[in-house]
N, CA, C and O atoms as a GROMACS GRO file, in nm:
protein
  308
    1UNK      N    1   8.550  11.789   9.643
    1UNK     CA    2   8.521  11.773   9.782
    1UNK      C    3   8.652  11.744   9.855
    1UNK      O    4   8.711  11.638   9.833
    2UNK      N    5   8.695  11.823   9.930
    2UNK     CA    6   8.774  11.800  10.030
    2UNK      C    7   8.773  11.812  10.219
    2UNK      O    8   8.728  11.899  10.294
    3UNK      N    9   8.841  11.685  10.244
    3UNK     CA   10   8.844  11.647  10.372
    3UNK      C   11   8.942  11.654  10.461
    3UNK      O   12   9.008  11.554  10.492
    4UNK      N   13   8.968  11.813  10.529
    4UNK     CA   14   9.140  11.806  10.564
    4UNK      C   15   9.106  11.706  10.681
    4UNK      O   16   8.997  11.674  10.728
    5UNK      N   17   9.260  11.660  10.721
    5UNK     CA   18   9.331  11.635  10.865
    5UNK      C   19   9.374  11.682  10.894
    5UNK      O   20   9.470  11.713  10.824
    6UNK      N   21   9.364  11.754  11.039
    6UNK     CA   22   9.501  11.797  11.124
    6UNK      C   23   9.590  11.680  11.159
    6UNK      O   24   9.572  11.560  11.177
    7UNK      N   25   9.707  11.777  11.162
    7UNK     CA   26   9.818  11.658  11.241
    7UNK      C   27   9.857  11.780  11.318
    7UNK      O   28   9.875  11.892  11.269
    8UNK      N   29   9.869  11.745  11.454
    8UNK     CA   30   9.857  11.794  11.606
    8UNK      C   31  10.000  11.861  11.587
    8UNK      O   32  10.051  11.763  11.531
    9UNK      N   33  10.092  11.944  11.591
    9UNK     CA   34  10.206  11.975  11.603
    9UNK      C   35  10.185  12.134  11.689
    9UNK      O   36  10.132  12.238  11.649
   10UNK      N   37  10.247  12.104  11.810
   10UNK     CA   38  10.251  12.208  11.926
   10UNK      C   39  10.344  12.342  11.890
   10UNK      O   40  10.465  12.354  11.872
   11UNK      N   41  10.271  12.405  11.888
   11UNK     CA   42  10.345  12.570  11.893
   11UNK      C   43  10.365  12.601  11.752
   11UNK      O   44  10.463  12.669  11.722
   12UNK      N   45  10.266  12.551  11.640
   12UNK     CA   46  10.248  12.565  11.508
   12UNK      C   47  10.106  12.639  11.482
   12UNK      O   48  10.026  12.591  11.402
   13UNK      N   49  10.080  12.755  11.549
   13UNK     CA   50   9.932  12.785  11.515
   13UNK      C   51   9.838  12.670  11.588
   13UNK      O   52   9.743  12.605  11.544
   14UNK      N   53   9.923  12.672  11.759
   14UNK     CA   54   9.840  12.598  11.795
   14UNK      C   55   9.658  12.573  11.860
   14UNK      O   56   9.618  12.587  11.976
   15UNK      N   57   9.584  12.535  11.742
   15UNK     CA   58   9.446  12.561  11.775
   15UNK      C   59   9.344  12.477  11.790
   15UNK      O   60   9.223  12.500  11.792
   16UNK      N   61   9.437  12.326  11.803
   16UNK     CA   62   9.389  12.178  11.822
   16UNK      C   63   9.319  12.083  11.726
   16UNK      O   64   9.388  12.046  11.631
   17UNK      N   65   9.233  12.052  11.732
   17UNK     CA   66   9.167  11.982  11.655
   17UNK      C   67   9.010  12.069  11.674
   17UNK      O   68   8.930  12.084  11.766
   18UNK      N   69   9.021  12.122  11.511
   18UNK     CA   70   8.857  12.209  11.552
   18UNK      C   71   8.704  12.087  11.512
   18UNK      O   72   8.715  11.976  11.460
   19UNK      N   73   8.587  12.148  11.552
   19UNK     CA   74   8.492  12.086  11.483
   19UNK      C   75   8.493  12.055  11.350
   19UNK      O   76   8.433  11.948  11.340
   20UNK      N   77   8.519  12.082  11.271
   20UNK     CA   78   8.481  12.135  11.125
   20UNK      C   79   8.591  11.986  11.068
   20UNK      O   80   8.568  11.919  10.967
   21UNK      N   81   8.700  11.965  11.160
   21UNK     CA   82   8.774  11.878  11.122
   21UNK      C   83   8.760  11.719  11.134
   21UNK      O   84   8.796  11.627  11.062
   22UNK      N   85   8.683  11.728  11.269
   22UNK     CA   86   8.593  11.638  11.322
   22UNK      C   87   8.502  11.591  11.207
   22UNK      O   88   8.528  11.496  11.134
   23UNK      N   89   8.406  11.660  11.201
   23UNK     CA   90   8.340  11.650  11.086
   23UNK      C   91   8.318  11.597  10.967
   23UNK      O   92   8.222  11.542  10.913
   24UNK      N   93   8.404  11.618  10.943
   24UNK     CA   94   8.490  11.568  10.772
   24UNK      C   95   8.565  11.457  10.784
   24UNK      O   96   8.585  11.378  10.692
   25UNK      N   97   8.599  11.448  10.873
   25UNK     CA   98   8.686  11.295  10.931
   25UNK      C   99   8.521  11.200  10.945
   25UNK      O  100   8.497  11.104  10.872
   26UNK      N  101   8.435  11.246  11.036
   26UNK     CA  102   8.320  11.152  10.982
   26UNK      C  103   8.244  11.124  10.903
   26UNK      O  104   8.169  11.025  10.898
   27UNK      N  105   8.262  11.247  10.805
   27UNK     CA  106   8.239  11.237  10.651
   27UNK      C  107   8.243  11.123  10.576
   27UNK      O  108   8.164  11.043  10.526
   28UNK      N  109   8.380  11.144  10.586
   28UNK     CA  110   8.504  11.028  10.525
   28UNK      C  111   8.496  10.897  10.542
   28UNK      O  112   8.497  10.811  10.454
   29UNK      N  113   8.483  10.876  10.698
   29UNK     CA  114   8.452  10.706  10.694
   29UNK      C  115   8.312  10.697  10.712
   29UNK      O  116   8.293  10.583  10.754
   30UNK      N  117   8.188  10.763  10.701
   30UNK     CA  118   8.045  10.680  10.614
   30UNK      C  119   8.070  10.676  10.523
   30UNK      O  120   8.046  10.567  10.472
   31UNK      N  121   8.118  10.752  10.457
   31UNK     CA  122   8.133  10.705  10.283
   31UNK      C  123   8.228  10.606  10.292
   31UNK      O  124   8.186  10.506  10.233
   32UNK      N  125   8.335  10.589  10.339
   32UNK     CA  126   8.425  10.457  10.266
   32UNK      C  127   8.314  10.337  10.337
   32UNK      O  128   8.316  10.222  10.294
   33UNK      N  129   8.246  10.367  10.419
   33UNK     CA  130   8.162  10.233  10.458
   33UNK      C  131   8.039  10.231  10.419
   33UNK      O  132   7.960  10.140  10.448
   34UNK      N  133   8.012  10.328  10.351
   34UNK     CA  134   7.889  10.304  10.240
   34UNK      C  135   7.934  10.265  10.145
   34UNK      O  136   7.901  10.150  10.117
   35UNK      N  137   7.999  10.313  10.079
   35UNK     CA  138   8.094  10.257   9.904
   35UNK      C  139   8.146  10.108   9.969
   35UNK      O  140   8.163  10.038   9.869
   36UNK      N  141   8.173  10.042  10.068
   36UNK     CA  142   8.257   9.928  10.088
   36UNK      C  143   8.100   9.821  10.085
   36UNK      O  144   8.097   9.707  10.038
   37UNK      N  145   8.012   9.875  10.130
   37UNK     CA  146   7.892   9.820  10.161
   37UNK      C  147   7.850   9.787   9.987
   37UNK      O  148   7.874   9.683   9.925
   38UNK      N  149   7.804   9.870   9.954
   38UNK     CA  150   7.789   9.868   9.810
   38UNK      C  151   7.856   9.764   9.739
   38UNK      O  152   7.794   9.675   9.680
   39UNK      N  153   7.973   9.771   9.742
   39UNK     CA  154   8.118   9.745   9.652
   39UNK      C  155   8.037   9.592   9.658
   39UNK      O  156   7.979   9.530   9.569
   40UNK      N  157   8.065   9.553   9.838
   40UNK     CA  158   8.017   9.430   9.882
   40UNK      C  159   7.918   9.334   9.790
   40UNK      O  160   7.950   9.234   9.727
   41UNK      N  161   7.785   9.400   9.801
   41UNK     CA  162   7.694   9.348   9.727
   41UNK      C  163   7.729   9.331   9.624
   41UNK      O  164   7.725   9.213   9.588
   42UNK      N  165   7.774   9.420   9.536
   42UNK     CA  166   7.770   9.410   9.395
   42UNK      C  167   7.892   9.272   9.352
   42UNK      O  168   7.896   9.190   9.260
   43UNK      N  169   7.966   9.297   9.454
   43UNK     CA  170   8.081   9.153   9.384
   43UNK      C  171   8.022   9.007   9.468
   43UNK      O  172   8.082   8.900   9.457
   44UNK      N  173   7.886   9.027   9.560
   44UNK     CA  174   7.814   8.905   9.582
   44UNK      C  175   7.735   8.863   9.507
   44UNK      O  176   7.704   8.744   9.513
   45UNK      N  177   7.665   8.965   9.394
   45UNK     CA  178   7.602   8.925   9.344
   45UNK      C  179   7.669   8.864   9.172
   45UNK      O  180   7.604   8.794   9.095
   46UNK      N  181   7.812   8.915   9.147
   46UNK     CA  182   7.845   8.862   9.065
   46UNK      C  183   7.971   8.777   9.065
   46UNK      O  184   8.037   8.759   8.962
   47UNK      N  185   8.013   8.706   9.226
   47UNK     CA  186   8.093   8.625   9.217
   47UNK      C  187   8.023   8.538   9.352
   47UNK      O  188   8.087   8.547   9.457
   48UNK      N  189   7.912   8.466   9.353
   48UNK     CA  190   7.858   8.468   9.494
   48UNK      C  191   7.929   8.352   9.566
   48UNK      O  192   7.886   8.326   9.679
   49UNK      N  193   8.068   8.248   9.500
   49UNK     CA  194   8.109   8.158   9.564
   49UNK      C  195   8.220   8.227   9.595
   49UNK      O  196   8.235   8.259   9.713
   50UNK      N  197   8.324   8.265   9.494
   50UNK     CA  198   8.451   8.302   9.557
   50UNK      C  199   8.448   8.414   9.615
   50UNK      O  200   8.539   8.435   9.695
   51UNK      N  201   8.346   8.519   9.592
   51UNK     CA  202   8.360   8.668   9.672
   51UNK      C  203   8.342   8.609   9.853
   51UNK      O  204   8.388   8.652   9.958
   52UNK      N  205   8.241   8.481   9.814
   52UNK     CA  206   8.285   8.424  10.008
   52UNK      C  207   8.376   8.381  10.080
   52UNK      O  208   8.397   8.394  10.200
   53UNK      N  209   8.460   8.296   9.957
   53UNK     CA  210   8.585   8.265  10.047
   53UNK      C  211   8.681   8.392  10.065
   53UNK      O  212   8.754   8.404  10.164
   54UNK      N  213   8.675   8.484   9.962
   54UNK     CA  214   8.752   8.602   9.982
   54UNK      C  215   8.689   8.667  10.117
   54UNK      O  216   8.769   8.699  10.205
   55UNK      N  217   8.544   8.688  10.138
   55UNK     CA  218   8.534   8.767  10.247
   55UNK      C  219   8.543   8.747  10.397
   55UNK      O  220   8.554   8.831  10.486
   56UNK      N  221   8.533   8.590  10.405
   56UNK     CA  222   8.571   8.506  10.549
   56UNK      C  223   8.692   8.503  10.520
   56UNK      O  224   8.717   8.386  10.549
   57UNK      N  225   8.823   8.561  10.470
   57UNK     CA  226   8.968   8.517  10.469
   57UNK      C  227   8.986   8.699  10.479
   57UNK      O  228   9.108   8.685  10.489
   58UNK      N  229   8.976   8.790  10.482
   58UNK     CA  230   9.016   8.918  10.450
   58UNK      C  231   8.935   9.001  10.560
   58UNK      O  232   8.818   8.970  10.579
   59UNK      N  233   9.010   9.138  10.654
   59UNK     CA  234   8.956   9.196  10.669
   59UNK      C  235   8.905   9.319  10.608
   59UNK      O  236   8.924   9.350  10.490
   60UNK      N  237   8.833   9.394  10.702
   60UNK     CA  238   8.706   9.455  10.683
   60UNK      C  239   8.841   9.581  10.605
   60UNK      O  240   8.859   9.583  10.483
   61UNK      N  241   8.916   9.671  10.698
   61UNK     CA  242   8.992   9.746  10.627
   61UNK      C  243   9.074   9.743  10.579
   61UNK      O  244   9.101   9.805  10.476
   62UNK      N  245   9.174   9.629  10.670
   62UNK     CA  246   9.320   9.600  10.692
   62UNK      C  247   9.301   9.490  10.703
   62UNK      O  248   9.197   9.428  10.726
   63UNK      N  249   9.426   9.450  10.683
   63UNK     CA  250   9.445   9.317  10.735
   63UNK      C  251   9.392   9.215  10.849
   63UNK      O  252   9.425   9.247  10.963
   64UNK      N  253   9.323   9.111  10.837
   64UNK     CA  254   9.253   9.072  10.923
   64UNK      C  255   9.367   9.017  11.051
   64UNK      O  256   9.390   8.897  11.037
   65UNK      N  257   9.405   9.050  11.113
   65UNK     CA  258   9.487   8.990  11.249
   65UNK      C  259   9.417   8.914  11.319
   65UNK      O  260   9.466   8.800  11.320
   66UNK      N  261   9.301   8.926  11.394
   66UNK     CA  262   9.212   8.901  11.468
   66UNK      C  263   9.072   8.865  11.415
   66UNK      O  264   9.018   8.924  11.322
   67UNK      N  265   9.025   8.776  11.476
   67UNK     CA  266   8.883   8.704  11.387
   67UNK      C  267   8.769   8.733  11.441
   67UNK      O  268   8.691   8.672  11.515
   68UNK      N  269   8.772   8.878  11.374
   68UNK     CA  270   8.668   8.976  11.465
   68UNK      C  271   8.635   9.056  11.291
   68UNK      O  272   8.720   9.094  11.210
   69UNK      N  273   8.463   9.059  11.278
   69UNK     CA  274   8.409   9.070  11.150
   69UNK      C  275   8.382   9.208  11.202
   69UNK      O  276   8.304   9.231  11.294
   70UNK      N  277   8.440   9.279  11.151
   70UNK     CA  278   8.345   9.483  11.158
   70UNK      C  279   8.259   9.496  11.084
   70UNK      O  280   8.171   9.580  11.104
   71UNK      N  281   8.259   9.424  10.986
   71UNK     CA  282   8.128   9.453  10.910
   71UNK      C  283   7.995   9.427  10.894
   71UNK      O  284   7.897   9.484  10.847
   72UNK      N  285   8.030   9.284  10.968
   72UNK     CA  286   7.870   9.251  11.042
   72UNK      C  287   7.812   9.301  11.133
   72UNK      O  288   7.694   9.267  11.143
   73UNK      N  289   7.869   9.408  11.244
   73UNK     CA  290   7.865   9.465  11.358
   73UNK      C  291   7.842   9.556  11.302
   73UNK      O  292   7.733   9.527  11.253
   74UNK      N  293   7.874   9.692  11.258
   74UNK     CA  294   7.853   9.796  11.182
   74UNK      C  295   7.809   9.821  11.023
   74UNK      O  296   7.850   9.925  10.972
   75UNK      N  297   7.740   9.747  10.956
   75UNK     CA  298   7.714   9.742  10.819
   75UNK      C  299   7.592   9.836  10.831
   75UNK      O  300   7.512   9.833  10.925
   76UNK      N  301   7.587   9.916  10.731
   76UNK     CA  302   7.468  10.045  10.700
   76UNK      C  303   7.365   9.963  10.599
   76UNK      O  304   7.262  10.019  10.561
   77UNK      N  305   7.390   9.854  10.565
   77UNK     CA  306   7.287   9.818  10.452
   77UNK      C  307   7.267   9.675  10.471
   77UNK      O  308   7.190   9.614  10.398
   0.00000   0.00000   0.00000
């Protein structure tokens, strides 16, 4: 299974960003946020004290900067 990206470069076969690319880009992140969802549970159910302090100290993709939870706001499960 593959999921291209464009990267935008002008006067290279320029034909923008098509649907199809779109697409696959939203492919891409339900699955990493279904598999992250998953992942979730499964290390709550087998570490259910420290997988909490890990998950109130860490963000959702990246680095947490800001103390703003994405995953409670957007969680599929």
């Amino acid at each position: 299974m593959s999921f291209p990206l464009v990267i935008y470069v002008p006067g290279y076969n320029d034909l923008g960003i098509r649907v199809g690319d779109l697409i696959s880009l939203l492919m891409l992140v339900t699955l990493l946020i279904c598999f992250s969802d998953i992942e979730d549970r499964r290390l709550r159910k087998k570490f259910p004290e420290s997988f909490q302090d890990y998950y109130e100290n860490t963000g959702f993709f990246s680095p947490k900067i800001i103390n703003l939870k994405i995953s409670d706001r957007f969680s599929l499960f």
